[in-house]
Residue, then its C-alpha position, 0 to 999 in steps of 0.5 A: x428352546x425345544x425344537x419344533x413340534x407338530x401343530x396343534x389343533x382342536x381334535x383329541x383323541x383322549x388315551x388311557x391304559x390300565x397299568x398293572x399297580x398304577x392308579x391312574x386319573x379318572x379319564x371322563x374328568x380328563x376329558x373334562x378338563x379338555x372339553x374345558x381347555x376348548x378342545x374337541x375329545x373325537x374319541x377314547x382309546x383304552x387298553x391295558x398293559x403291566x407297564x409302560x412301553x420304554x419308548x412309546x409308552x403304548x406297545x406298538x400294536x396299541x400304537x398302530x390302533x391309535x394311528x388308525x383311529x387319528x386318521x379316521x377322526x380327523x385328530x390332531x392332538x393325542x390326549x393322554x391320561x398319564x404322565x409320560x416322559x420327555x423321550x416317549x413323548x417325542x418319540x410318539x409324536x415323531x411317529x404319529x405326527x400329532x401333537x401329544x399332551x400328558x395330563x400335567x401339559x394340559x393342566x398348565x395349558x389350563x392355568x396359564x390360560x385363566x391365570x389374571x392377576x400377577x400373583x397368578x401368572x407368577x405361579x403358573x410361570x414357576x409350575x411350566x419352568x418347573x416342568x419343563x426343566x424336568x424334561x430336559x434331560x432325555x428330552x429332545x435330540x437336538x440337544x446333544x448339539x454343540x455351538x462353537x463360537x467364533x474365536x473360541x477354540x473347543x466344541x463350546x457349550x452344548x445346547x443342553x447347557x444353554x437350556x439350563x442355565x436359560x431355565x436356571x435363571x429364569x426359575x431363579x426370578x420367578x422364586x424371587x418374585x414369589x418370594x416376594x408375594x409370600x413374604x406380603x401373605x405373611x405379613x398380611x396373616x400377622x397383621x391379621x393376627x395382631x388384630x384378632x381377625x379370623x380367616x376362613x379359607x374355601x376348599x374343595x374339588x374344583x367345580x364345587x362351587x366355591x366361587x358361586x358360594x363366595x361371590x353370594x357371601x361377599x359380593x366378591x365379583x370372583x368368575x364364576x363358571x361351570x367348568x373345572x379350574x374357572x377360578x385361580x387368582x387368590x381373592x380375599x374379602x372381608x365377611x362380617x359377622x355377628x359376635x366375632x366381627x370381620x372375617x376374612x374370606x379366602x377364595x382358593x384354587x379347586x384341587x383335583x386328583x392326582x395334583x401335579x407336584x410342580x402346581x402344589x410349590x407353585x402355588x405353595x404361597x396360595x395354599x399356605x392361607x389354607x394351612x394358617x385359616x382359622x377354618x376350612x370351609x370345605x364345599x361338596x358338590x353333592x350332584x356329582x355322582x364322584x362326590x364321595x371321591x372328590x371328598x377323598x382328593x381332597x382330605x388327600x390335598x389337604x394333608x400333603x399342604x400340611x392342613x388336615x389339622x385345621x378345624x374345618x365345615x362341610x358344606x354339601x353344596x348344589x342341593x337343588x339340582x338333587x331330587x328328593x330321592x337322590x337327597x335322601x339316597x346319597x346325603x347321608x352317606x356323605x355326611x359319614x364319609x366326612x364324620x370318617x375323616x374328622x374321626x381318623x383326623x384326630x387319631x392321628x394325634x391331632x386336636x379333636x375334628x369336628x363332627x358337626x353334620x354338613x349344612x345343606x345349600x346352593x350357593x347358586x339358589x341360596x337355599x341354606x346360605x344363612x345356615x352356612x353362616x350360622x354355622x361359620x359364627x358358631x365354630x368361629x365362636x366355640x373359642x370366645x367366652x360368652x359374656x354380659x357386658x354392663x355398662x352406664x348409660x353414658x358410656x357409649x365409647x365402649x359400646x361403640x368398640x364392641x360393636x366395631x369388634x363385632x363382638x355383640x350379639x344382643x343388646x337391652x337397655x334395663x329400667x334403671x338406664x343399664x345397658x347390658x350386651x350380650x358378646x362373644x369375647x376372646x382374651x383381648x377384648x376381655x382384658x380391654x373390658x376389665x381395664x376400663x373403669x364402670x365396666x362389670x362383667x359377668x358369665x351366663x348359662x343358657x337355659x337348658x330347657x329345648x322347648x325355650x330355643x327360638x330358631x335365630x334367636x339367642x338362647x334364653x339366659x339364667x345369670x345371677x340374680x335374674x338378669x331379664x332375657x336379652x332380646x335379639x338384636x334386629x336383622 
């Protein structure tokens, strides 16, 4: 389609300038993503300017230093930090003889390349169409070319045209086909929601360790890497959990500064479970000296795709690669950055965020992994009503069921044969309870004295007229 472009090869050399009004991305996380990309960043070129030059981006003083520098390296790829347009970018790689890839054409590169299941690939396809129409226009010489066609009288259609309708057709397939897989999302969230199942989505900046933390939680076998963008294929697995039953848990692209627009459509199918989760486990790579950036990157995501106003957990993950001085240092710094955005979340009008102090853990290790999970069962649970569910000894379909819903968190069988279980219950399964004949209900206080609570235990009970302690059930 395009004509032909230098080759490419495994050196870089990685340019940034500082443009006077322009917040650009981070160049050491650029040169992460290269180093992840397999290629080699030899050096980083800077300079400054108020804007952009129209034709090489650079001014051409800058450009003869990055000449000069290409050589000495050995580079054969320009790495920019920027997005450029489509005629700077021929016209610089038409003077340096490299070739040149904008941020955005790097991260492409990345997603097709780790992109596996159809679902994924289908996305990365509409991102690259998406991008590569918008540098037709002003693009490549060639296409101001004309093609005649034998017996056909005039110029005939012009290359541009033909690239067009070539790329019009094939984004119109690939919408189709998405189309498709949003519509099968859709399904899935209203078969869910008929059955009362939960979903709670992980976000966070990519590297974060969500895959880590999904894979221990589900033994879900998602790709697991060091690297940024390791995981990108949606991957959805079933969570039990105690007093509010199967949970599904969503595993989700990392989101990264500066997101290219063509990417958040692309995957607008995959980010819309994060928009309709139940709740947002957002985990924090605590190690990284950026970390309190990358929490803003991501509220920034999060409210583009329409879910800052999803109840939502913070997790501060890899604690274990924190000393202890670095954890008293910069946790709690952390844990205020992200009340800040709970707090300025709910005056926008939305309902009241959370401000639940982050769980500490390593998804890694497995330290605090069980505190994650309590925390997921009490925020999961804040909307179902605590219930003592009496029922005759004989009656053990009912019990079945509330064990099947997940919905039991504690169970004793009394001196005269009762059973009586201790659920969390939503409307539905209340309104299941009270249909059925030989079932009471009754609501319960939990004591109010702290020295009582047992750490993973129930808390004592006080309902009526002296219903005994309910004891735990076993792990």
């Amino acid at each position: 389609m395009f004509f032909d472009r230098p080759e490419d090869g495994h050196r870089a050399l990685l340019l940034h300038l500082d443009l006077v009004g322009v917040q650009a991305p981070d160049p050491s996380e650029t040169k992460e993503l290269a180093e992840g990309a397999g290629l080699e960043v030899v050096a980083t070129i800077t300079g400054k300017r108020q804007t952009p030059h129209s034709r090489y981006f650079v001014g051409t003083g800058k450009l003869e230093e990055v000449r000069e520098l290409l050589k000495a390296e050995g580079g054969e790829v320009l790495l920019l930090n920027h997005d450029i347009g489509a005629g700077q970018q021929r016209n610089l790689e038409k003077t340096l003889d490299v070739r040149v890839m904008p941020r955005t054409e790097l991260i492409l590169h990345i997603f097709a390349d780790r992109a596996r299941t159809h679902e994924g690939q289908l996305q990365v396809e509409l991102a690259q169409l998406q991008h590569a129409q918008s540098r037709l226009v002003k693009g490549w010489t060639h296409l101001d070319r004309q093609k005649g066609g034998i017996g056909l009288r005039g110029a005939g259609e012009k290359q541009i045209e033909m690239d067009q309708r070539m790329l019009g057709e094939r984004l119109k397939s690939a919408r189709a086909r998405l189309d498709e897989v949003a519509a099968r999302r859709a399904r899935g969230r209203e078969r869910r929601a008929r059955q009362n199942t939960r979903t709670v989505a992980l976000v966070g900046y990519t590297n974060a360790g969500k895959s880590t933390l999904f894979n221990a939680l589900t033994a879900g076998g998602v790709v697991a890497e060091d690297r940024l963008f390791a995981t990108l294929d949606p991957t959805m697995r079933a969570l039990p959990m105690k007093g509010v039953g199967d949970v599904v848990l969503a595993d989700t692209v990392g989101f990264i500064s500066h997101l290219p627009h063509t990417l958040v459509e692309a995957f607008k199918a995959t980010l819309e479970e994060v928009a309709h989760a139940d709740l947002l486990l957002h985990l924090v790579n605590a190690a990284s000296p950026d970390a309190a950036e990358q929490i803003h990157q991501v509220q920034d995501v999060l409210t583009e795709i329409g879910a800052d106003r999803v109840p939502m957990l913070a997790v501060l993950n890899k604690v274990d690669m924190l000393s202890p001085e670095q954890a008293q240092e910069r946790l709690p710094d952390l844990d205020q950055q992200l009340a800040r955005f709970a707090r300025e979340s709910a005056t926008d009008g939305a309902s009241t965020q959370p401000t639940h102090r982050a769980v500490r853990a390593s998804a890694l290790t497995g330290e605090g992994l069980s505190d994650v999970l309590d925390a997921v069962e009490q925020r999961l649970g804040e909307s179902r009503e605590r219930l003592l569910v009496h029922l005759h000894a004989g009656d053990g379909a009912t019990r079945a069921w509330l064990y099947a819903e997940g919905a039991v968190l504690a169970e004793e069988v009394q001196d005269d044969g009762m059973l009586v279980l201790q659920v969390q219950a939503d409307e539905r399964l209340v309104a299941h309870l009270e249909s059925r004949s030989g079932v009471k209900l009754s609501t319960y206080t939990v004591a109010a004295e702290p020295s009582s609570v047992v750490p993973g235990e129930p808390p004592p009970l006080q309902e009526g007229e002296g219903i005994p302690r309910i004891s735990p059930l076993p792990n």
